[in-house]
N, C-alpha and C positions, 0 to 999 in steps of 0.2 A: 358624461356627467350632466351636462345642460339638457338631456333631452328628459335625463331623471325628472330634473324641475321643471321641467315645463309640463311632464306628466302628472308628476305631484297637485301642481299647480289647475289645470284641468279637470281630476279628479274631487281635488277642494271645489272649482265652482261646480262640478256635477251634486257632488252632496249636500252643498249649500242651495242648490234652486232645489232639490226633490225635499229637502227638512221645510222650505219656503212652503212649498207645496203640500205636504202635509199639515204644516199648522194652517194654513188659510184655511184649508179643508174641515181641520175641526172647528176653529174658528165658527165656518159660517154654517155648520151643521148647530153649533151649540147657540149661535146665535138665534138662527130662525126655530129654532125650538124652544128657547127662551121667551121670543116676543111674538108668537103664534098665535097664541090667545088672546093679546090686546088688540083692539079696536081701537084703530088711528082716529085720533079728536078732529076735525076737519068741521070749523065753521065758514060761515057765507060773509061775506068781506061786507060791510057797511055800504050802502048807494046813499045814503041821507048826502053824499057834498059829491056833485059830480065831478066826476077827474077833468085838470084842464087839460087843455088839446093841446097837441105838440106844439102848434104855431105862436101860443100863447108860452109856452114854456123858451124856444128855439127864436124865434121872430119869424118874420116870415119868408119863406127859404126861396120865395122869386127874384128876393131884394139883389142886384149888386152886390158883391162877393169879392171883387175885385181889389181893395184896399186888406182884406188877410192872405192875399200872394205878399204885397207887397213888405210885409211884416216880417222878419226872421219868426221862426217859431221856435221856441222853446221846450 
């Protein structure tokens, strides 16, 4: 009788990943046939304030480092 259910059991996820599999399937048929014809908006990021530099963000990463061992981190 256990082998019943584990049969049972096996055959639920064989059915369960192929139904998976089919709906993604139309899913992404019905999608890209959906949005096929749109043309993706893509503008040019602003240069008017230049990005700071990581050093200016970070400090400066030659410095002594030594004093965040000694800290438990959180």
């Amino acid at each position: 009788m256990d082998e019943l259910h584990q049969f049972s059991t096996a055959m639920l996820a064989v059915v369960f990943a192929a139904v998976m599999l089919v709906a993604g399937q139309l899913y992404i048929e019905r999608a890209s046939s959906r949005g096929h014809t749109a043309q993706p908006d893509v503008r040019a990021l602003s240069t008017a304030v230049p990005p700071r530099s990581f050093a200016a963000r970070f400090g400066d990463l030659s410095a002594d480092r030594s004093e965040m061992l000694e800290r438990p981190q959180l």
